[in-house]
N, C-alpha and C positions, 0 to 999 in steps of 0.2 A: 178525682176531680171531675164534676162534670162539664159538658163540654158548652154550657153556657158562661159556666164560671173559668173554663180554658180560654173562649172566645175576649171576655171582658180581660180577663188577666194579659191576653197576646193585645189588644188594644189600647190597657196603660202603658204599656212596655211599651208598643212602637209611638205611641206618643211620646213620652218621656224621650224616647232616641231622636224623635223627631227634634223635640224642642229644642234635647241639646246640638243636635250636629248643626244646627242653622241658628245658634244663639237667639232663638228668640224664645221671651218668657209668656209662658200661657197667659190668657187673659184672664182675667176672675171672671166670675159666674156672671149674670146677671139674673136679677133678683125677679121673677115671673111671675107676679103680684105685682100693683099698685101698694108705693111705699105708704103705710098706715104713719102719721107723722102723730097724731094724736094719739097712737098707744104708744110709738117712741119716744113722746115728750115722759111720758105715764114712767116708762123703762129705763128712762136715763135719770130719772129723777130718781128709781129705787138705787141703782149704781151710785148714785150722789149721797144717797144717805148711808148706806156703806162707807164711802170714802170716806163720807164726815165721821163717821164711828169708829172707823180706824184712826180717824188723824185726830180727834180726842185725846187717844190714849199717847199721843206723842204729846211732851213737854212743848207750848209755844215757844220756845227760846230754839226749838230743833225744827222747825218750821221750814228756815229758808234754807239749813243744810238738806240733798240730797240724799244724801246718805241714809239719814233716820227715815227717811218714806218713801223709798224707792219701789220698795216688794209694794205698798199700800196705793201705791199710780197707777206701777204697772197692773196691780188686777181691778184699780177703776178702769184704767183704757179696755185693756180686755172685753171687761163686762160690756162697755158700751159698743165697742164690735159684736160682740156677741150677741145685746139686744138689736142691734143693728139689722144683722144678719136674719134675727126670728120674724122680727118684724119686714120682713123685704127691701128694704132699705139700704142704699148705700152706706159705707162708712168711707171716711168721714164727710159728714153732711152739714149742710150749714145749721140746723138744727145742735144736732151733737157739738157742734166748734162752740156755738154759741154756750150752752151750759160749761162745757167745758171753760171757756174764759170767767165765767159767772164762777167756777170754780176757783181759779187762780185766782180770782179781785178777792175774793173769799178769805185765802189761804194764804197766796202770797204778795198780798200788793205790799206792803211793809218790806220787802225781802231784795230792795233797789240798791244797785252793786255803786260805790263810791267809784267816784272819776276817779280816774289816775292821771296822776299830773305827773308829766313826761319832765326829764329836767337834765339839761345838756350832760354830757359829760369831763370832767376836769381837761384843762386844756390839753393838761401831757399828753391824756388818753385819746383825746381827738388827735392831736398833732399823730399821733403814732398810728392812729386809724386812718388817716390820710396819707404818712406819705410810704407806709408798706405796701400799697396799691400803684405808687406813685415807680418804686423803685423796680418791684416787681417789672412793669411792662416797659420801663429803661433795661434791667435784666436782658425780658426777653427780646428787645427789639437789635440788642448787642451781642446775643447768641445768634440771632438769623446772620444779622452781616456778618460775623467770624466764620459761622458754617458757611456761607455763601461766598465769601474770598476763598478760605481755604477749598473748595470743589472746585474753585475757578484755577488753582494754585495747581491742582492735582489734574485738570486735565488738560 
């Protein structure tokens, strides 16, 4: 090993030890370029036509489940960190958010989850959910004074 690549290696290392014994998380890069926002609009739009070409091949009826396009998100998000990252650019940036929403109205505006309508529960079962709470802290407030005469008994 040479001793440039010894010196960088004992450097991650005490970093890394650094970071963990005083809990604090590195910070990310920061990107040393002016962010190019005009080739990231360029970049996330190729990511977007991906997405779309993947989400194609999904049936619309599997749209609003998760499941069927999970693997197909996560390597659009990816992508858009990754052009993110070439281009100098922060992720997530208001740019990226914004296609990314332009994606969702796209995808999933249809995919709105039904109210749930909340609805008492039969009296029995309220009555019993009331007064087991009720009895309980009569319980314990009759175990204190029994233990508390009896030590008074005993000394």
């Amino acid at each position: 090993m040479d001793t440039n690549e010894f010196a960088v290696l004992k450097l991650f290392v005490v970093g890394i030890l650094a970071t963990d014994s005083f809990n604090i998380e590195p910070t990310p890069p920061r990107p040393r370029k002016a962010c190019n926002e005009s080739r990231l609009q360029w970049e996330v739009e190729v990511c977007g036509e991906e997405f779309k070409r993947d989400m194609g091949q999904i049936d619309p009826q599997y749209w609003c489940n998760l499941t069927h396009f999970i693997s197909e998100y996560h390597i659009f998000t990816l992508c858009t960190e990754a052009k993110s990252l070439v281009v100098h650019c922060y992720w997530p940036n208001p740019l990226v958010e914004s296609y990314i929403i332009r994606i969702h109205k796209h995808f999933f505006s249809n995919c709105t989850i039904e109210q749930v309508v909340w609805v008492d529960p039969p009296d029995d079962t309220l009555t019993i959910l009331i007064l087991i709470p009720v009895f309980l802290t009569l319980a314990m407030i009759a175990l204190v004074v029994w233990c508390s005469k009896r030590s008074d008994i005993l000394a």
